[in-house]
C-alpha positions as CSV (number, residue, x, y, z in Angstrom):
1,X,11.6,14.0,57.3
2,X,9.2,11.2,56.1
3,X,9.8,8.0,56.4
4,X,9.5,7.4,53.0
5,X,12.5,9.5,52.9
6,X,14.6,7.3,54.9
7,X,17.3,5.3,52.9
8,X,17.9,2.9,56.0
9,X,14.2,2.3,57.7
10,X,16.0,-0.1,59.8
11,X,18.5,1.7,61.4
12,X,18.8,3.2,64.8
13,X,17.4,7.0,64.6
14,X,20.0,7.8,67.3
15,X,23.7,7.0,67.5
16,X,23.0,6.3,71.6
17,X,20.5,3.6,70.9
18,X,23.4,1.1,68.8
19,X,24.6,-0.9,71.4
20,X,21.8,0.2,74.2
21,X,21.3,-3.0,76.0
22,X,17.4,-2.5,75.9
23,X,17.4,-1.4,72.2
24,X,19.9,-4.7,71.4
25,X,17.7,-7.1,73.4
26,X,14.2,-6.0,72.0
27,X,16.3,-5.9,68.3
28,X,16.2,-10.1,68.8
29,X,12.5,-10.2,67.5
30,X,13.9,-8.6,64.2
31,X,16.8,-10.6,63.5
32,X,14.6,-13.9,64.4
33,X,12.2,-12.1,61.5
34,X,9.6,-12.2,63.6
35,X,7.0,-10.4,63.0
36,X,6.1,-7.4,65.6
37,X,3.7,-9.3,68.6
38,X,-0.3,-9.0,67.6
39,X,-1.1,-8.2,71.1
40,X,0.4,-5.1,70.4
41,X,-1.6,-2.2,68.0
42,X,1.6,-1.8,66.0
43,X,1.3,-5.2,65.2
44,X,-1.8,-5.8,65.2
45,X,-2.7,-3.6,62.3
46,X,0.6,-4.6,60.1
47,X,-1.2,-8.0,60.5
48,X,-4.6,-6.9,59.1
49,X,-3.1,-5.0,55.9
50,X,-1.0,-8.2,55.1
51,X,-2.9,-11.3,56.8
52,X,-1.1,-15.1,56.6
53,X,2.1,-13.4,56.3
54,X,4.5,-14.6,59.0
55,X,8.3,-13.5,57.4
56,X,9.0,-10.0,59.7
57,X,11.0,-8.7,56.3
58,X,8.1,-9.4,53.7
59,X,5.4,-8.4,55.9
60,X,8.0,-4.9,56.0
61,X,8.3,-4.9,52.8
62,X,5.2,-5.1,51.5
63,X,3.6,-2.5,53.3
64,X,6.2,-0.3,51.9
65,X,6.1,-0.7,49.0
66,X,2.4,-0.1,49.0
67,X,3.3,3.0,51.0
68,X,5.4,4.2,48.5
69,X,3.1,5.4,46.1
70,X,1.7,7.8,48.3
71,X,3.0,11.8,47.4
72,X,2.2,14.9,49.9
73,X,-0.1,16.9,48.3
74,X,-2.4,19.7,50.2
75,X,-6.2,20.0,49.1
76,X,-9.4,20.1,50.4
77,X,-11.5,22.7,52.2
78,X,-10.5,23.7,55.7
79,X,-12.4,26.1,58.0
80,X,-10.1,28.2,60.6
81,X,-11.2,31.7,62.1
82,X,-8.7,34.6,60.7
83,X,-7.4,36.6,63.6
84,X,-4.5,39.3,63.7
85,X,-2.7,39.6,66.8
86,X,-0.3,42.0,67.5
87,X,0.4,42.3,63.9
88,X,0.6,39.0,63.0
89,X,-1.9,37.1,60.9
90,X,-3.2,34.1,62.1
91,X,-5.8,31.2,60.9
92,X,-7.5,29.4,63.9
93,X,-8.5,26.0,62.4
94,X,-10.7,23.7,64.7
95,X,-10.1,19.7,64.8
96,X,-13.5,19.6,66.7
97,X,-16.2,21.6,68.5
98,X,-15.0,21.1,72.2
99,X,-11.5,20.0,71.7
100,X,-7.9,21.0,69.7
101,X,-7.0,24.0,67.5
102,X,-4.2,24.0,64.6
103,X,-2.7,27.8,64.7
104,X,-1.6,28.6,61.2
105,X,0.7,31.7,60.8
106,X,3.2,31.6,63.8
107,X,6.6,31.6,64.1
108,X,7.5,30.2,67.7
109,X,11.0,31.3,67.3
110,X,10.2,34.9,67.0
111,X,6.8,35.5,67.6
112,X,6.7,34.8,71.0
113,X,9.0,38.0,72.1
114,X,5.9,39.8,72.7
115,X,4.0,39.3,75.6
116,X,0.7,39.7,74.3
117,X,1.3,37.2,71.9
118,X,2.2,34.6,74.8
119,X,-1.2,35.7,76.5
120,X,-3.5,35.2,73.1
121,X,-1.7,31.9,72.7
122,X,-2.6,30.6,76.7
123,X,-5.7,32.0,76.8
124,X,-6.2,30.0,73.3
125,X,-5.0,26.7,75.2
126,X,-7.0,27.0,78.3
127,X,-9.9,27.1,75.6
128,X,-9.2,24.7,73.3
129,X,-7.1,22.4,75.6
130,X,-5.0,21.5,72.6
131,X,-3.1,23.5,70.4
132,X,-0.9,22.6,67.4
133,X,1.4,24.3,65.1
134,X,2.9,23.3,61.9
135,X,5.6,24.6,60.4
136,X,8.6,24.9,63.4
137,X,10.9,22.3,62.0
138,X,13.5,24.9,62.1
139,X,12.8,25.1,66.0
140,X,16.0,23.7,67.8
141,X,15.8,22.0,71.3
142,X,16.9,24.9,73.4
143,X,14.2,27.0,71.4
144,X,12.1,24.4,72.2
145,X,13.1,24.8,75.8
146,X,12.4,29.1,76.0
147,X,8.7,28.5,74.0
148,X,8.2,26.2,77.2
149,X,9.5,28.9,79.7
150,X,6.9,31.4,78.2
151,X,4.3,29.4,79.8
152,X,5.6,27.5,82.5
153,X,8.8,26.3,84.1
154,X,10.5,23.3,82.1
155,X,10.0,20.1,84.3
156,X,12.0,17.3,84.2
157,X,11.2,14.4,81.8
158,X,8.3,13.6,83.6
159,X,7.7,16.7,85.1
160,X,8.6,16.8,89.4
161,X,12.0,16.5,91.0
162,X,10.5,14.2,93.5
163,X,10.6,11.2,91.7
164,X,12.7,11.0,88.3
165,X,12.5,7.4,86.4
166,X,15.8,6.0,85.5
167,X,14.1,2.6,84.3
168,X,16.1,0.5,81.9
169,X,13.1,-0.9,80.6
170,X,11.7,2.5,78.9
171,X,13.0,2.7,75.4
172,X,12.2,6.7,76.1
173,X,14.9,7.1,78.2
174,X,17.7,5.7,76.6
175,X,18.3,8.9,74.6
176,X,20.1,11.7,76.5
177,X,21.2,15.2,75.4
178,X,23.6,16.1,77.9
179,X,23.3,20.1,77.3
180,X,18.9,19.8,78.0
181,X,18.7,16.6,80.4
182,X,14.8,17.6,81.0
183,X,14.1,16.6,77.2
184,X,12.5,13.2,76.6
185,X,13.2,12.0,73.2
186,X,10.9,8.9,72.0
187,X,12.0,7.2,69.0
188,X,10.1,4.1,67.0
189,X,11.8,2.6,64.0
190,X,11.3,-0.7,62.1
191,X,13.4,-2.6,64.0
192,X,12.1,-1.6,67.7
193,X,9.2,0.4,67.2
194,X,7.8,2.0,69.6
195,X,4.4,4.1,71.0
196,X,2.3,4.7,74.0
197,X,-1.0,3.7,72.4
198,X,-3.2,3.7,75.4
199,X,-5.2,6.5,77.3
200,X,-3.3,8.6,79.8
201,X,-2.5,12.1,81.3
202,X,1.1,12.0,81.4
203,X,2.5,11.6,85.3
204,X,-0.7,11.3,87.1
205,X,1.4,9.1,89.4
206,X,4.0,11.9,90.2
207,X,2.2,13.8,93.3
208,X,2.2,17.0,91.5
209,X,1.3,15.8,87.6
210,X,3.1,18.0,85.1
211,X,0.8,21.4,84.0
212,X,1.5,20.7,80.3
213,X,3.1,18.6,78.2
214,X,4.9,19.9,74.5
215,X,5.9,17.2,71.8
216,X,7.7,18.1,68.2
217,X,7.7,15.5,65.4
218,X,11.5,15.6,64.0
219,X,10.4,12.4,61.7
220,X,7.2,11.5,60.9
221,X,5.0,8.6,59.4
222,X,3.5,9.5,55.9
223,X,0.6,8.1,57.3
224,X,-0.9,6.7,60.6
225,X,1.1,7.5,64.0
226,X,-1.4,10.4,64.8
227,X,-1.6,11.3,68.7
228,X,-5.0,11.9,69.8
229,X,-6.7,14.2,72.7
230,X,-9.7,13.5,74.3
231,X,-11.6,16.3,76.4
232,X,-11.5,15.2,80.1
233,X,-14.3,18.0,81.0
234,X,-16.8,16.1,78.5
235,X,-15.8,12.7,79.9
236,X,-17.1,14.4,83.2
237,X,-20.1,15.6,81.8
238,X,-21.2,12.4,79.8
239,X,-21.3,10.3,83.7
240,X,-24.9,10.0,84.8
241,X,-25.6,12.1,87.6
242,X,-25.6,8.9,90.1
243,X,-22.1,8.5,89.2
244,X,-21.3,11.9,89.6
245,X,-23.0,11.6,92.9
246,X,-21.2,8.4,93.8
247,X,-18.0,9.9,93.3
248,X,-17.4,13.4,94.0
249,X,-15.9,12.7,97.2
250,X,-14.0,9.8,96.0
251,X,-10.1,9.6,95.6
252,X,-8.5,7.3,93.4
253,X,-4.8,5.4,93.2
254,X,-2.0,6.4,90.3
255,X,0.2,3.7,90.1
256,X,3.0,4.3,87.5
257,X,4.5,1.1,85.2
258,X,7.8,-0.4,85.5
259,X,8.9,2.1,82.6
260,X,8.1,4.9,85.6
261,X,10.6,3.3,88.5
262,X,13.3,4.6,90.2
263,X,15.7,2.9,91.5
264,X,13.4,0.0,91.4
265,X,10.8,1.6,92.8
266,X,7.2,2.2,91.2
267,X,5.4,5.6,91.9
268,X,1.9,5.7,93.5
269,X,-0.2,8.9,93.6
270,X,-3.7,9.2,95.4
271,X,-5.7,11.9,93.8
272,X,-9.7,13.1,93.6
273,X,-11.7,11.2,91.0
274,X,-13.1,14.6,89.7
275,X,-10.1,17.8,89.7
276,X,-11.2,21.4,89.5
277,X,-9.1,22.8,86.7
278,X,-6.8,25.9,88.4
279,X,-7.5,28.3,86.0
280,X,-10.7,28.0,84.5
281,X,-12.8,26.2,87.4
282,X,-14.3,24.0,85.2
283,X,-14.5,20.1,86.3
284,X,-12.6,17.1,84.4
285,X,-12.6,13.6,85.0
286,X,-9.1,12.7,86.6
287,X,-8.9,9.4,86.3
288,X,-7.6,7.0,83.3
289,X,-7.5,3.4,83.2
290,X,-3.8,3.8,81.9
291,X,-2.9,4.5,85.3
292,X,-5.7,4.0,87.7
293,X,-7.1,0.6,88.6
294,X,-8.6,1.3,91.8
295,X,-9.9,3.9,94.4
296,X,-8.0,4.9,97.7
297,X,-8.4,2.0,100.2
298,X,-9.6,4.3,102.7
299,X,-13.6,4.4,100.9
300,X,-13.7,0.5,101.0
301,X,-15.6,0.2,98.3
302,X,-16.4,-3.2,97.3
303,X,-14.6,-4.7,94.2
304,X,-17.6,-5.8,92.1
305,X,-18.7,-1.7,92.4
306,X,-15.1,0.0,91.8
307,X,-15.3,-2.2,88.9
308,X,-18.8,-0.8,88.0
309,X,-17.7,2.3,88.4
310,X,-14.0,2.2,86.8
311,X,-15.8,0.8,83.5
312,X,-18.3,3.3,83.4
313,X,-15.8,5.7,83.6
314,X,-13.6,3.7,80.4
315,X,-16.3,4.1,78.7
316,X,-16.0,7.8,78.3
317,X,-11.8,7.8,76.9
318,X,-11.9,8.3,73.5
319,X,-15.3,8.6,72.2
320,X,-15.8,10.5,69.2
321,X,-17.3,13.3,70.6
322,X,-14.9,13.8,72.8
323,X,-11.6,13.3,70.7
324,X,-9.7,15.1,68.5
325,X,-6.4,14.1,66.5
326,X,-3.4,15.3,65.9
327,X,-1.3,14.3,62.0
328,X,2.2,14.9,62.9
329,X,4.7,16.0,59.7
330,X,8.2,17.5,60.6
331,X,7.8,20.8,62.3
332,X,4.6,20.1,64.0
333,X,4.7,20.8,67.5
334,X,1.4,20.3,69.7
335,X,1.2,21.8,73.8
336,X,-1.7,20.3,75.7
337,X,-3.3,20.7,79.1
338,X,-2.6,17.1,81.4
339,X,-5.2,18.5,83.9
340,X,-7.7,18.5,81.4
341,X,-6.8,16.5,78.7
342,X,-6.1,12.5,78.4
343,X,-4.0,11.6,75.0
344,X,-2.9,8.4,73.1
345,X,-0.7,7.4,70.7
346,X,-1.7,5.6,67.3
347,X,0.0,2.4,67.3
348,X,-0.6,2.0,63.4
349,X,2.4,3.0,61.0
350,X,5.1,0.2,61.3
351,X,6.9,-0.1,59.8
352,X,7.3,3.2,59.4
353,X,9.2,5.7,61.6
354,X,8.5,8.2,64.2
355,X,10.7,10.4,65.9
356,X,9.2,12.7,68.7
357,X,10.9,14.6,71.4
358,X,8.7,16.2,74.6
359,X,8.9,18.9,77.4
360,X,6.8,18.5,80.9
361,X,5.8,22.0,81.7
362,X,5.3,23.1,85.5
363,X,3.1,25.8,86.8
364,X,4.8,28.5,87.6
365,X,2.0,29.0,90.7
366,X,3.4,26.4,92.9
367,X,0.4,26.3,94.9
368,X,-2.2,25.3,91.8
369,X,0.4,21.8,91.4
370,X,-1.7,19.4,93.5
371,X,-4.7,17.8,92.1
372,X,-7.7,19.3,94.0
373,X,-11.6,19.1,93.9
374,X,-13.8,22.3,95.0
375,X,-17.4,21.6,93.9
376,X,-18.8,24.3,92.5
């Protein structure tokens, strides 16, 4: 459902997250009717459509009741590419030239029984990098769990065994369901609200990153919230040549965020600055200043050029060109590639809700897991 359609937009979107010690403590802002902090985007942009106002509640209130007015409506002209496979009729629709595809016309609960089916629908993501689909809000979790298996083997929340976070600072993880323990559930209401607004490949820290990632909206914004993709083989392509040069042999660290720890401990990665996508052999850039803030000590590079060279690189997540965006309503569920693909979260809609819920997928070729780089 909407937001709009909530009768309680304060209250806890799961029964777990009541007297959660990390939902309780970051709950104190609220009660103080503080306002959420500027210095993050949620707050940031609540603070733009109501400047001067300080009171957490009115600053809430208002924008809802601005909000309210608005009424789903469908109109417009969209341009999609009809296809028919296997006897079902699909529209292709495009979000941009190099990046994201809505399919319009599937059934995941069904539709997928046939194998060609699951081939068209691959073949369409190692494309497109992206794909969405509207519509599945009747798709349960462990439905959710067998579209996953069609393409991959379901990985835990954040993909490898090898190291599984079990931080009590991630408001992701305080959710459980006990009968499909590899499902991340990521809630955001107006009390504690909640997004990963910044540019990343999910797990780049783990040593084997997660194939693919699937994420179903169960409650959306009526506006803002989207997620957006940006295409990691453009971001490769719009580096000068010099860089390219400079870098093709270069490795660079993943170092995860306290969210990522286990037992205390923070995960580290080392992987190539460029990766050769397994499948399609075509190069991305593979490195994202969510995780990466340095290259592998072993190149000794000096700071003042890693710094160079990491904000040339920045400079490529999330231009334009590059990006593509995904509106979430109920029933939407998006799969995208993390070799190939960076995404972010927009931290825009408090204080509306957002209720998401995400599979890692693993390739079932064990031996395609490992970031490499072969030039071509």
């Amino acid at each position: 459902m909407s937001s709009l359609d909530t009768t309680n937009n304060d209250a806890p979107q799961d029964p777990q997250l009541v007297d959660n010690p990390l939902y309780v403590r970051r709950k104190e802002r609220a009660e103080a009717d503080k306002p959420p902090s500027r210095g993050s985007p949620l707050g940031a942009v609540a603070a733009s459509r109501r400047p001067g106002t300080n009171s957490r509640k009115e600053l809430a209130d208002s924008i809802l009741a601005e909000d309210g007015d608005l009424v789903a409506g469908r109109f417009g002209t969209v341009w999609y590419k009809p296809v028919t496979v296997c006897g079902i009729d699909l529209k292709l629709e495009p979000l941009q030239p190099s990046i994201g595809t809505v399919v319009h016309g599937m059934d995941l609960a069904t539709d997928l029984d046939n194998p060609e089916v699951v081939t068209f629908v691959r073949q369409l993501w190692l494309q497109r990098r992206v794909i969405a689909f509207r519509g599945q809000e009747h798709l349960t979790r462990q439905q959710m769990v067998q579209f996953v298996e069609r393409f991959g083997i379901v990985g835990m929340p954040f993909g490898e065994k090898d190291h599984v976070p079990n931080s009590p600072y991630d408001l992701n993880q305080q959710v459980r369901d006990n009968d499909i323990p590899n499902l991340l559930v990521l809630p955001s209401d107006a009390t504690v609200p909640n997004i990963a607004s910044g540019w990343h490949a999910d797990a780049t820290w783990q040593k084997k990153p997660p194939m693919a990632s699937v994420l179903i909206c169960r409650e959306a914004p009526p506006v803002g919230g989207d997620t957006c993709f940006c295409d990691c083989y453009s971001m490769w392509e719009g580096l000068s040549k010099a860089t390219k040069e400079r870098v093709a042999n270069l490795k660079a660290v993943h170092i995860g965020s306290v969210g990522h720890q286990m037992d205390g401990k923070t995960p580290v990665s080392v992987h190539p600055v460029p990766r050769t996508h397994p499948e399609t052999g075509q190069t991305s850039l593979y490195v994202q200043q969510g995780f990466v803030k340095k290259f592998a000590d072993e190149h000794n590079i000096p700071q003042d050029e890693q710094r160079a060279l990491l904000r040339e690189m920045k400079s490529q997540e999330g231009r334009p060109e590059f990006t593509c965006r995904v509106k979430w309503e109920p029933g939407t569920i998006a799969m995208w590639d993390n070799r190939c693909v960076l995404h972010s979260g927009s931290g825009d809609y408090w204080p509306h809700r957002r209720f998401m819920e995400r599979l890692t997928i693993l390739d079932a070729d064990e031996s395609r897991r490992v970031p490499y780089y072969r030039p071509t």
